[in-house]
C-alpha positions in Angstrom: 84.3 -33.6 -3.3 84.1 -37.5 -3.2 80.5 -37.1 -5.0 81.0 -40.2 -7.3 81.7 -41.7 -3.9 78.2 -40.8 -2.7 75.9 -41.5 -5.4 77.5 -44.9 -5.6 76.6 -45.2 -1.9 73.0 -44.1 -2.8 73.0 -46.1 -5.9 73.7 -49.2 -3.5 70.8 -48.1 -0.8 68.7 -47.5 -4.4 69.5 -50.8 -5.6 68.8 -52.9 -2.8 65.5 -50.7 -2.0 64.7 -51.8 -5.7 65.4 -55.6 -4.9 62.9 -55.5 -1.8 60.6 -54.1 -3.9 60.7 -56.9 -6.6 60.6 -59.6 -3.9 57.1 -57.6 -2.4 55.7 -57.6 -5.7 56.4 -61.1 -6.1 55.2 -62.0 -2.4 52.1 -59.7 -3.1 53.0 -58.4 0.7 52.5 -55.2 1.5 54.3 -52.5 3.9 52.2 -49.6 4.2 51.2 -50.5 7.7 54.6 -50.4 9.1 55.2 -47.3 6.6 52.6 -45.0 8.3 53.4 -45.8 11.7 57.3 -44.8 11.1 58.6 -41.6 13.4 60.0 -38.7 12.2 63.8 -39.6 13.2 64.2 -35.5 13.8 67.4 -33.7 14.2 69.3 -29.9 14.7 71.6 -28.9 12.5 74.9 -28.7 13.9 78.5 -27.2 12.8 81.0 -30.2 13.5 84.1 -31.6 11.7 84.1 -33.6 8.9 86.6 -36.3 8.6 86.4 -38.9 6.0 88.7 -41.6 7.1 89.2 -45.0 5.3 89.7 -48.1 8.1 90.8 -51.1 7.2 92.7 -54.3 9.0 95.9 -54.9 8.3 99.7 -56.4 9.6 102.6 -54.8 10.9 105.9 -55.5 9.3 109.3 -53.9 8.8 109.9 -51.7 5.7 113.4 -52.4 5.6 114.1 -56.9 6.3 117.2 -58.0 5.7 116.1 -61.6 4.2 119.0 -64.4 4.6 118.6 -67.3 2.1 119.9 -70.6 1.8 122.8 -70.3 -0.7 123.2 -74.6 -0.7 122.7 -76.1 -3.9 121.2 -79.7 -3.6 122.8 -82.4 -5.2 120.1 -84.5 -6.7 118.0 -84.8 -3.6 115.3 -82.5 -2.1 117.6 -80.1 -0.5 119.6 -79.5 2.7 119.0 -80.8 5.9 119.2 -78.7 8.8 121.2 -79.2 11.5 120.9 -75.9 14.4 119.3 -72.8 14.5 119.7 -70.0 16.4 116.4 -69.8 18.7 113.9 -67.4 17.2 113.5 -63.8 18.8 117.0 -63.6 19.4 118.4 -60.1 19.5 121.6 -59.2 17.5 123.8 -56.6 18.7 126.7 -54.8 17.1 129.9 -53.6 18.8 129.9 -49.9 17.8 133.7 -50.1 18.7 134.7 -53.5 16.8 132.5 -53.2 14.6 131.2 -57.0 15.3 128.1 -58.5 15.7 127.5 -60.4 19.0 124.4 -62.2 20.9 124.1 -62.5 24.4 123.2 -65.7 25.9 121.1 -66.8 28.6 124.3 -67.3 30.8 125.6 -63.9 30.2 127.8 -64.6 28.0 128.9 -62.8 24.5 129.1 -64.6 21.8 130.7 -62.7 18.8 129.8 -63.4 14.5 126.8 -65.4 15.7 126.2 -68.4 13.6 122.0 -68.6 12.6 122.3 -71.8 11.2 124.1 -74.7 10.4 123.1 -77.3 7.8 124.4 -80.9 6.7 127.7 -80.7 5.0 129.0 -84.4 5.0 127.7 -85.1 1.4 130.2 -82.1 0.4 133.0 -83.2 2.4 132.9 -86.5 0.3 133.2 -84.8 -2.7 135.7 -82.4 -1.7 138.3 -85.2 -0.9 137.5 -87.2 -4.0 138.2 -83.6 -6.1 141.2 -82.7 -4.6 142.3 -85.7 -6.2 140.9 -85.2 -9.1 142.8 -81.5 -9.1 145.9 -83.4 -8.2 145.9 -85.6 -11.2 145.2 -82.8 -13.6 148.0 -80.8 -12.4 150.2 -83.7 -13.1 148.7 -83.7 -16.5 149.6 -79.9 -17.0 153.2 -80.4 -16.0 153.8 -83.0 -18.2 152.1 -80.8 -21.2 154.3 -77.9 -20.1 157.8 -80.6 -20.1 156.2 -81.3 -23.8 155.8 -77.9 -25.4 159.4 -76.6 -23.8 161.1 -79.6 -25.7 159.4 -79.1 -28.7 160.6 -75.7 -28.9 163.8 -76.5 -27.7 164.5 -79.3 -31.1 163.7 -76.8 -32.8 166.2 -74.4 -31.8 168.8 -77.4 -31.6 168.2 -78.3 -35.5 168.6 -74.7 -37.0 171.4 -73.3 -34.6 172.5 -77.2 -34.4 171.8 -80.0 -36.6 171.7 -78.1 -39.6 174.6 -76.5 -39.8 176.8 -79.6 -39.2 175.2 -81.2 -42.0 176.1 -78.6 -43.9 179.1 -77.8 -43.2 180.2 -81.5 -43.9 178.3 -81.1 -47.5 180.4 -78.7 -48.3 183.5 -80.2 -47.1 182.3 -82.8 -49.3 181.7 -80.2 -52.1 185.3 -78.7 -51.4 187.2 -82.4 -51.7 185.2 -82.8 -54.8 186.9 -79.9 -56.2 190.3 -80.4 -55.5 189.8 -83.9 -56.6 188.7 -82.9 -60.1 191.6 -80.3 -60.5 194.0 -82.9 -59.7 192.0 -85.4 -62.0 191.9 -82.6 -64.6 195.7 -81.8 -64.3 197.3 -85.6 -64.5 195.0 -85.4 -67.8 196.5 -83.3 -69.5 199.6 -84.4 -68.4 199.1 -88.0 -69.3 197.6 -86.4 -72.8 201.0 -84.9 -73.6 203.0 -88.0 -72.7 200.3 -90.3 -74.9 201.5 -88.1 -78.5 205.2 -88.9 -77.3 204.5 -92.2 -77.2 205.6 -92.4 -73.5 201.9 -94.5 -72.4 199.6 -96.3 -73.5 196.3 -95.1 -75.3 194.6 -97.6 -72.8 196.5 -95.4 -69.7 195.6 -92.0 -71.4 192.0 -93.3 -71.5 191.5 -94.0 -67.7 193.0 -90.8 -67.1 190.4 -88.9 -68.9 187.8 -91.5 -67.0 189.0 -90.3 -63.3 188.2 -86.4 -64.5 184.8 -87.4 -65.6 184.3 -89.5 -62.1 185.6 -86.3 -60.2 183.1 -83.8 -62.1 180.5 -86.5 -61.3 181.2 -86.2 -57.6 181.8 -82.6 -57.3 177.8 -82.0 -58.6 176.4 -85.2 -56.3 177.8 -82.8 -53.8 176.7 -79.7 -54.6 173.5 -81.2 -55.4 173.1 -83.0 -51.4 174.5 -78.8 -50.3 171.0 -77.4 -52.7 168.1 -80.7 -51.1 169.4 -80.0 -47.3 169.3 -76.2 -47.5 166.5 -75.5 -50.2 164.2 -78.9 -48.8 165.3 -80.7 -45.7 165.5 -77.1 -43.7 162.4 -76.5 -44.3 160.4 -80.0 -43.8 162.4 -80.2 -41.0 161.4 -76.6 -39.3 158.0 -76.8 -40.7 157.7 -80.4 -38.8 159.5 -78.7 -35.5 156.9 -76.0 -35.5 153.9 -78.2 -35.9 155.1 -80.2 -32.8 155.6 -76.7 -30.9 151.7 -76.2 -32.0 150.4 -79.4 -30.8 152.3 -79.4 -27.6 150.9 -75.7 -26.9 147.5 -77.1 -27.9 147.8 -79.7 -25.9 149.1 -77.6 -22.7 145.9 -75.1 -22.9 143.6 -77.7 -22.8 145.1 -79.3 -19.7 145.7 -76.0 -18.3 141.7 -75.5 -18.7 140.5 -78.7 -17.8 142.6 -78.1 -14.5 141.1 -74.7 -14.4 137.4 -76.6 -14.3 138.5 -79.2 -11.9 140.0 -76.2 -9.9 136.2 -74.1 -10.4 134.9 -77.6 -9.4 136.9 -77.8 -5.9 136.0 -74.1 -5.0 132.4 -74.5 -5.7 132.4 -77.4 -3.1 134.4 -75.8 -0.6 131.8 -72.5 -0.9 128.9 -74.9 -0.5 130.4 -76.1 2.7 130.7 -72.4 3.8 127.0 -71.9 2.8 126.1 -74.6 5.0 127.4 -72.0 8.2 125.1 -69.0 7.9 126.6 -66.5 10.2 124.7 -63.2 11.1 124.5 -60.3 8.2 123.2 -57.2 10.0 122.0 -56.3 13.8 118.1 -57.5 14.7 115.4 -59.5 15.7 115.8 -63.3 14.3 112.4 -64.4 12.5 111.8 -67.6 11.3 110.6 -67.2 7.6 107.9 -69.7 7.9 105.8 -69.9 5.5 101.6 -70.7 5.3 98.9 -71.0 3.3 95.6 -69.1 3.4 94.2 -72.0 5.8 97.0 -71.1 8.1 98.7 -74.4 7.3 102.2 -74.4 7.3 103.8 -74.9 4.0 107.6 -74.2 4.5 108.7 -75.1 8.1 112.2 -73.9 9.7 113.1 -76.4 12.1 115.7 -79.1 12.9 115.9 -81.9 10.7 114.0 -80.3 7.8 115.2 -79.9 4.4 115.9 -76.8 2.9 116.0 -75.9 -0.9 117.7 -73.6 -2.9 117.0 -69.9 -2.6 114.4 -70.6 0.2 114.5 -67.6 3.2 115.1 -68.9 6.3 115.5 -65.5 8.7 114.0 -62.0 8.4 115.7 -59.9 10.3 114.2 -56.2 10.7 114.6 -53.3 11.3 112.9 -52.0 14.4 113.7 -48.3 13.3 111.8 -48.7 10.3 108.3 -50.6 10.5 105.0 -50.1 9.0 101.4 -51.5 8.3 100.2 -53.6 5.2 96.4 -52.8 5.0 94.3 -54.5 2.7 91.4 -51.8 0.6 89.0 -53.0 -1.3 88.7 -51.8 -4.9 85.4 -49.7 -4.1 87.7 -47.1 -2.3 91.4 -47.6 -3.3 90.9 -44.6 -5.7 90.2 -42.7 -2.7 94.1 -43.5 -1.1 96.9 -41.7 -2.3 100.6 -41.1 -1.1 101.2 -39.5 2.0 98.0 -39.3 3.2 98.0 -39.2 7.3 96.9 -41.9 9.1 96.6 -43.4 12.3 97.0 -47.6 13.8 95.8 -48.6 16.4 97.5 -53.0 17.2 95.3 -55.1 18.8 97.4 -55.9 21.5 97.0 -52.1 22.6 93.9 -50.3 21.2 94.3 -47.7 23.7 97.9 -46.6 22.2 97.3 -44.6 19.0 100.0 -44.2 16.1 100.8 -41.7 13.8 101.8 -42.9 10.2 101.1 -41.7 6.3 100.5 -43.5 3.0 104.1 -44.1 1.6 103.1 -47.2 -1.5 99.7 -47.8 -3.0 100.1 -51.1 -4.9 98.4 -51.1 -8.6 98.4 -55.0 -8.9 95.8 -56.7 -6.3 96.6 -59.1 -3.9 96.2 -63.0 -5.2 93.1 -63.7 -4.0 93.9 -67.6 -2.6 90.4 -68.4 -1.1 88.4 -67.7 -4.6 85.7 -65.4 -5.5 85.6 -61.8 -6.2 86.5 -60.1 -3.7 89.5 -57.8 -4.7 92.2 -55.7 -2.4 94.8 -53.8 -3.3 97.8 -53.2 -0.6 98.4 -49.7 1.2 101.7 -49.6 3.1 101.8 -47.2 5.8 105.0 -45.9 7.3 104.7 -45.8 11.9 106.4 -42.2 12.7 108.9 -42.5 14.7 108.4 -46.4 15.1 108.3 -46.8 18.9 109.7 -50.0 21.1 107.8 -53.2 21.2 106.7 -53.1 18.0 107.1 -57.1 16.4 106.4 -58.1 12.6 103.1 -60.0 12.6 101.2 -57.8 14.9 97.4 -57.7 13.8 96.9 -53.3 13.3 93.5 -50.9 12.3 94.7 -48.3 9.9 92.6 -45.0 9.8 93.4 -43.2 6.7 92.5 -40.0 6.6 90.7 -38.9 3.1 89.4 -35.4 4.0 88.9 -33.3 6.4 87.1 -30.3 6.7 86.3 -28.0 10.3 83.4 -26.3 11.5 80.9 -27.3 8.8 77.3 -28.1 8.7 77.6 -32.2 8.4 74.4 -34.3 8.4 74.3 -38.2 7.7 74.3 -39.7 4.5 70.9 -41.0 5.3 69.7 -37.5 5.6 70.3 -36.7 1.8 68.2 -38.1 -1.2 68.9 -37.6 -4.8 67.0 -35.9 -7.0 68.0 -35.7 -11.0 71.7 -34.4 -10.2 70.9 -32.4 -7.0 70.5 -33.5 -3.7 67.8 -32.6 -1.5 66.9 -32.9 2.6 63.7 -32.6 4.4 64.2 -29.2 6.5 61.4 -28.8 9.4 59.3 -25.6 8.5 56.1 -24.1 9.7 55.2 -27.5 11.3 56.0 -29.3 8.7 59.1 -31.0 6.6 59.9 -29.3 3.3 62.3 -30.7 0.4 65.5 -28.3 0.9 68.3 -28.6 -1.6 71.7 -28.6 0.0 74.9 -27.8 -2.1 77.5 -31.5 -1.3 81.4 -29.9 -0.5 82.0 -33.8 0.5 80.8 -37.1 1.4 82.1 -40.2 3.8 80.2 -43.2 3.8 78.6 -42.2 7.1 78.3 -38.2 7.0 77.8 -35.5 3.9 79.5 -31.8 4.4 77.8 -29.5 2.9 78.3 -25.5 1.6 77.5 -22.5 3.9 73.6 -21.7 3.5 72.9 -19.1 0.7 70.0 -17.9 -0.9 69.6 -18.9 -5.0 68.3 -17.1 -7.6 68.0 -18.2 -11.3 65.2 -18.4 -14.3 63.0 -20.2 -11.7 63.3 -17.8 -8.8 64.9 -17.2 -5.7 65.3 -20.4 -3.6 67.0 -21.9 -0.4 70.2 -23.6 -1.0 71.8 -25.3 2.3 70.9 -25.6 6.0 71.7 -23.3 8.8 72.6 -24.6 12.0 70.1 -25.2 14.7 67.4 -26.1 11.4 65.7 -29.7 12.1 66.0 -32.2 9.7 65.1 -35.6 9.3 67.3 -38.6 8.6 64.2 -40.4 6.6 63.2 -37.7 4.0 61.8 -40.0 1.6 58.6 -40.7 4.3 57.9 -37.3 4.4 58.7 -36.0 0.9 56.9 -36.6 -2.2 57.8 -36.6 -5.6 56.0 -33.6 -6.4 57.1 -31.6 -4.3 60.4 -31.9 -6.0 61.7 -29.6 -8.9 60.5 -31.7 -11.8 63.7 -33.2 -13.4 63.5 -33.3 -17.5 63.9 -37.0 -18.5 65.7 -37.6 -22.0 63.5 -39.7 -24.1 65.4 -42.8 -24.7 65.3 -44.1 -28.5 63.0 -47.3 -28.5 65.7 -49.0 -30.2 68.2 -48.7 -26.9 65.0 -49.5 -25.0 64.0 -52.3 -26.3 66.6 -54.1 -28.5 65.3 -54.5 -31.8 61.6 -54.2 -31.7 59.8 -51.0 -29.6 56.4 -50.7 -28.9 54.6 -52.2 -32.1 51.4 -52.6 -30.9 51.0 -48.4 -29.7 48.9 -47.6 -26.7 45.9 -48.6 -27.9 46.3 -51.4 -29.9 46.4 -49.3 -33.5 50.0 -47.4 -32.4 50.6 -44.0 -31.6 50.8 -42.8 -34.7 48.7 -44.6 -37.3 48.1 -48.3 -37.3 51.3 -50.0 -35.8 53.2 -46.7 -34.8 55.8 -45.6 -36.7 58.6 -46.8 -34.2 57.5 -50.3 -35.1 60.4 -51.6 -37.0 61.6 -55.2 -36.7 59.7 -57.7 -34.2 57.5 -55.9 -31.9 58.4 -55.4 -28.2 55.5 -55.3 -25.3 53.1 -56.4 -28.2 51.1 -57.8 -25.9 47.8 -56.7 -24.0 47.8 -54.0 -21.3 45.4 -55.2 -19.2 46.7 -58.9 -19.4 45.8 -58.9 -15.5 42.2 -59.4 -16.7 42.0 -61.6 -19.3 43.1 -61.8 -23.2 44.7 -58.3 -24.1 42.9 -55.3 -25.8 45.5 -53.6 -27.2 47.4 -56.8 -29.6 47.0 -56.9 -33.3 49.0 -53.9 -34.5 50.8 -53.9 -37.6 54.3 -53.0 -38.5 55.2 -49.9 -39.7 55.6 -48.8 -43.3 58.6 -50.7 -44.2 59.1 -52.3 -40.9 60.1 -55.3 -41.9 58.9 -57.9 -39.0 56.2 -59.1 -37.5 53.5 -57.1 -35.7 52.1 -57.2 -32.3 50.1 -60.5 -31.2 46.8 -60.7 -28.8 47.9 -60.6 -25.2 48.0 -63.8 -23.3 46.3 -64.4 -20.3 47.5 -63.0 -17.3 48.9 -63.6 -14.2 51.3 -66.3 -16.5 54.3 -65.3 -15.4 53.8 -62.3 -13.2 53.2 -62.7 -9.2 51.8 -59.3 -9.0 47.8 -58.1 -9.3 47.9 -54.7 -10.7 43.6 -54.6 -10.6 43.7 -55.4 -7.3 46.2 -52.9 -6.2 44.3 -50.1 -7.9 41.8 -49.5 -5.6 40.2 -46.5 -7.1 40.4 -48.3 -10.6 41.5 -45.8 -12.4 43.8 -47.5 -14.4 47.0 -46.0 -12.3 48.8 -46.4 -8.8 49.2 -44.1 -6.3 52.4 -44.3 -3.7 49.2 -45.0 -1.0 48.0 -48.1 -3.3 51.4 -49.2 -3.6 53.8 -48.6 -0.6 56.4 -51.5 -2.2 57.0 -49.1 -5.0 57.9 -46.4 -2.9 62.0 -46.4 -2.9 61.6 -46.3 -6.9 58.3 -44.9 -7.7 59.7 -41.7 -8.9 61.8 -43.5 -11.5 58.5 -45.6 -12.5 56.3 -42.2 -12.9 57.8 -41.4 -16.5 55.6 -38.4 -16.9 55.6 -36.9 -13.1 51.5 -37.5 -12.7 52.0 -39.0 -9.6 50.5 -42.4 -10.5 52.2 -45.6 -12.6 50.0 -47.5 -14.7 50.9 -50.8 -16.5 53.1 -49.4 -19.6 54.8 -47.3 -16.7 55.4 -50.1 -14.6 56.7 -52.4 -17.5 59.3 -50.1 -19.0 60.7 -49.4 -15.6 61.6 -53.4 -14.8 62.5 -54.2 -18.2 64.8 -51.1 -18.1 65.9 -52.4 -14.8 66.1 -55.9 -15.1 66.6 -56.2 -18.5 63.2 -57.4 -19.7 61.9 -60.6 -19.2 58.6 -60.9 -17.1 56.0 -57.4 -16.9 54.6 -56.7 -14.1 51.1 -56.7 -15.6 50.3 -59.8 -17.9 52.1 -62.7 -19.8 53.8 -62.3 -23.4 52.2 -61.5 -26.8 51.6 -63.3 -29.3 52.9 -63.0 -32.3 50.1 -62.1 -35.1 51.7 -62.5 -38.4 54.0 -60.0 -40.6 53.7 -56.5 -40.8 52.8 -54.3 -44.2 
C-alpha cells in the first residue's frame, strides 16, 4: 500500500508549509493577495497505470572480478617496485583446445601464459645466493651429526658384543690359573706336612709351604672379585655411558636436521618471492588497473611503472563480461521500499536510448562510509544486467529504475491532489459548479502519483457517503484553496494530558486568570506553564495571578509581561473584527496548519489556540501572543 510512504511525503509538504508560516508570522507579511487570485489547477479523472519505480544513479561493475594481488613481501622498505605491465584494456583469450591463455598483440602475433606484470626481483636474487650457502653449510653440519650418532651406536655394539667379553674371558682365565694354582699349593702342603712329622724338612720349609696356599687362595678371590666389578659394575657404567652418547648425538642430529629444514623453508620462501614478482594471467578478460581514489577523485594507489607496490595491494581486476551489474546508491528514506528480485531497468549514460532489463539480486544492511561528512545516508542495491550484452565496461556511470509496484487500469491522480484528513484522505471532486471534499480509499502511493480503489458508495452510522472517484470526474490538484476545514468530517482529537503538554507545569493560571476549575485549576501542579497574560499583545496580562492547586506544590501563575517582547507577530491587529479569534481570511499564513491550530473545530484560533499549537510544534519557547509570565509567589 506504501501509505507510510505517503503520509511521510505529506508530513514533509506539512512541515515545510508550517516553516513558511512561522517565517510570515515573524515577517508580519501576508499572502492572501496571491492566495485569492490562485486558479483552480482543474483536471478529469483518468484510468492509467500506476508504476512506482525507485531511480537512483549508480556504476556498472562485474559481479564476478577475478582480483590479482601482489603476493611480494617487502623487506623492510615500502614495498615492490614495478617494473612492466601489461597495457590496460587488454583482452585475454583462452585456447578452448590447449586450454591456455593467450593475448594478441598489435602485430598479430599470439602470445601464450601472458605475463601482467613484472616487479623488481634483484634484492631477492641477493639473498637467494647468500642462502644457498647458508643451506650448504647446514647440510654439512647434518652430515657430520649423522657420522656422530652412527659411531656412537656402533661403540656401543663394539663394547657388549666386543670389549666386554674379552675382558672377561681373560678374568676368568685369571680366575681358572688361580685355581689350579691353589690346588697345586694345597697339595705340596700336605705333602710337605707329612714329610715335616718324619723329620725329612724343616719346620721353617713346612711353614712357607703353608704360606704359598694362603697366597694362592688370596689370588683365586682378587680374581673372582675383578670377574663380579666388570660384569655387575663396569658393564653397566660402560653401556649406560654408550647410550648417553647415542642420545646426545641423536639430539644433536635433529637439531641440525631442523635448523637445515628452516634454512631450507628460508631458501624456498625467496625463490617463491622471486616467482611472485612474475604475475602471469589467472583467468580469461578485460585487464583493469585497480587504481584506487579518494572521494575528491584524487588518486590514492596508482598502478604504473616505477611505483611501489605493498603487500596484499590489487593490482588487476579482471571481469567477467558475462556477468555485470549496477551498484546504485538509495537513500535511507526508501531503502525499505527495495527488496530482492525486484525488476528493474538501466539506462548508461553513454547510451540513454538503450534500455536494460535487470532485478534486485543484494540489498546491503550496512551503509556506505559516508567520506565527504554529514548526514546523508545510502545504502547499496546491486542489480544483476539480463543477459549482460557487449560493450558493457566496469566504471560506466548507469540510472536504475526499480520497479516497487505496479498496478493497471486504475484511477491514479497526483499526490498533490490528496490532502489528509485525521487518518483518511480526501480530494476536491468538481460538483454542481462547485468543488466538494470527496474521500478516496489509497490502494498505493509513489512520490509523484496515488492509486486509488474503484469508486463505491459508503454506508455506516453516519450515512451513506461517496468513497472514490470515477473516471472522467474533475478534480483539482490544489484542494486545500478550495476546501475548508468544515466541510470536513470532524475528526475527534484525544485530549492530551497537560503533563505530556507542557512538561511539568500545565496551565496554572486557567482561562481566566482564576483557573478552570476553582482558583488555579486543578491541573496546576508544579510550576505553572503559559502563566502568563492572554492578551499580552496589549499591555500587562489579565489573566496572571492564579494559584496552585490544592497540593500543587510550586509556584502559581505570574502577571503577564508586556507584549510584543519576544513575539514578531500582532494578533490585535490581525483580528480585524476583534472578536478575540482569527479566521483563515484574517490570517492566510495560517492556512497550511490552521486546522491543527483550531483545537475545537470553531473555525477561528484565538491566542491559547495559537500558543499550544507552536509550543506543541516547536517545543515551547516564544507564544505567538505576548512575552513570559511572571512568576507570583507559591501556590496553597
Amino acid at each position: 500500500m506504501h501509505l507510510g510512504f505517503l503520509r511521510s511525503w505529506m508530513g514533509r509538504v506539512a512541515v515545510s508549509g508550517s516553516m513558511f508560516a512561522v517565517l510570515a508570522l515573524v515577517a508580519g507579511c501576508s499572502d492572501n493577495d496571491a492566495a485569492s487570485t490562485e486558479s483552480a489547477l482543474e483536471h478529469s479523472a483518468a484510468k492509467a497505470a500506476f508504476l512506482f519505480e525507485i531511480t537512483q544513479p549508480g556504476q556498472v561493475e562485474s559481479a564476478k572480478n577475478v582480483e590479482v594481488r601482489c603476493q611480494v613481501q617487502a623487506r623492510g622498505g615500502a614495498g615492490t617496485t614495478i617494473i612492466s605491465l601489461i597495457p590496460e584494456g587488454t583482452v585475454i583469450s583462452k585456447d578452448e583446445e590447449k586450454g591456455t591463455l593467450y593475448i594478441q598483440k598489435e602485430d598479430g602475433t599470439i602470445e601464450e601464459n601472458p605475463v601482467l606484470c613484472k616487479m623488481d626481483s634483484s634484492a631477492f636474487e641477493n639473498e637467494l645466493r647468500q642462502q644457498q650457502i647458508v643451506v650448504s653449510n647446514s647440510e654439512a653440519t647434518v652430515i657430520q651429526a649423522k657420522s656422530a650418532h652412527e659411531a656412537a651406536k656402533i661403540a656401543l655394539q663394539e663394547y657388549l658384543e666386543g670389549t666386554f667379553k674379552q675382558e672377561e674371558q681373560l678374568i676368568e682365565a685369571e680366575v681358572f690359573v688361580a685355581q689350579e694354582n691353589l690346588r697345586r699349593a694345597q697339595d705340596y702342603a700336605e705333602y710337605s706336612a707329612k714329610l715335616a712329622r718324619r723329620g725329612y724338612i724343616t719346620p721353617v720349609q713346612l711353614e712357607a709351604d703353608e704360606f704359598a696356599v694362603e697366597k694362592a687362595e688370596k689370588d683365586l678371590e682378587t680374581a673372582r672379585t675383578k670377574l663380579r666389578v666388570l660384569t655387575n659394575y663396569t658393564k653397566t657404567k660402560m653401556v649406560k655411558q654408550l647410550e648417553s652418547d647415542i642420545s646426545s648425538t641423536a639430539a644433536q642430529l635433529r637439531a641440525t636436521e631442523k635448523s637445515h629444514d628452516l634454512e631450507l623453508t628460508k631458501l624456498k620462501d625467496i625463490e617463491k618471492q622471486i616467482a611472485n614478482c612474475t604475475i602471469m594471467a589467472p583467468s580469461p578478460g578485460e585487464v583493469v588497473y585497480a587504481i584506487e581514489r579518494d572521494w575528491r577523485g584524487n588518486v590514492e594507489a596508482n598502478i604504473a611503472e616505477g611505483v611501489q607496490i605493498r603487500e596484499k595491494q590489487t593490482l588487476f581486476r579482471i571481469p567477467d563480461p558475462a556477468s555485470m551489474r549496477v551498484k546504485a546508491r538509495v537513500n535511507e528514506s526508501r531503502i525499505s521500499l527495495v527488496r530482492e528480485k525486484m525488476p528493474a531497468t538501466i539506462r548508461l549514460d553513454a547510451d540513454r536510448n538503450n534500455v536494460l532489463r535487470g532485478t534486485v539480486t543484494r540489498v546491503d544492511s550496512y551503509p556506505i562510509p559516508n567520506r565527504m561528512g554529514g548526514n546523508v545516508t545510502e545504502y547499496g542495491v546491486y542489480v544483476a544486467i539480463d543477459g549482460s550484452p557487449p560493450g558493457l565496461r566496469p566504471g560506466q556511470n548507469a540510472e536504475v529504475s526499480i520497479l516497487v509496484d505496479e498496478r493497471a487500469g486504475v484511477i491514479r491522480l497526483p499526490v498533490q491532489a490528496v490532502m489528509e484528513h485525521g487518518d483518511r484522505f480526501f480530494c476536491a471532486v468538481k460538483e454542481g459548479g462547485r468543488y466538494v471534499p470527496r474521500e478516496v480509499a489509497v490502494q498505493a502511493a509513489s512520490d509523484e502519483f496515488v492509486a486509488l480503489e474503484e469508486f463505491k458508495d459508503v454506508t455506516d452510522a453516519a450515512g451513506t457517503r461517496k468513497v472514490g472517484v470515477k473516471e472522467g470526474e474533475l478534480y483539482v490538484q490544489n484542494p486545500r484553496k478550495f476546501i475548508k476545514d468544515t466541510d470536513l468530517p470532524k475528526v475527534e482529537r484525544k485530549q492530551k494530558d497537560a503533563q505530556q503538554v507542557y512538561g511539568r507545569g500545565a496551565l496554572a493560571g486557567g482561562a481566566n486568570g482564576n483557573g478552570q476549575n476553582g482558583n488555579g485549576g486543578n491541573v496546576g501542579a508544579g510550576r505553572g506553564a503559559l502563566a502568563g497574560g492572554d492578551q499580552g499583545a496589549n499591555g500587562a496580562g489579565t489573566t496572571g495571578g492564579g494559584a496552585g492547586a490544592p497540593g500543587g506544590g510550586g509556584p502559581g501563575g505570574g502577571a503577564g509581561r508586556r507584549g510584543g517582547g519576544r513575539g514578531g507577530f500582532d494578533f490585535a491587529a490581525a483580528d480585524k473584527d476583534k472578536d478575540g479569534k482569527l479566521s483563515r481570511e484574517e490570517a492566510p499564513q495560517l492556512e497550511d496548519n490552521f486546522a491543527e491550530m483550531d483545537a475545537n473545530s470553531d473555525g477561528g484560533v484565538d491566542q491559547q489556540e495559537m500558543r499550544t499549537f507552536f509550543q506543541r510544534r516547536f517545543g515551547g519557547g516564544r507564544r505567538a501572543g505576548g512575552g513570559e509570565g511572571a512568576s507570583s509567589g507559591p501556590g496553597t
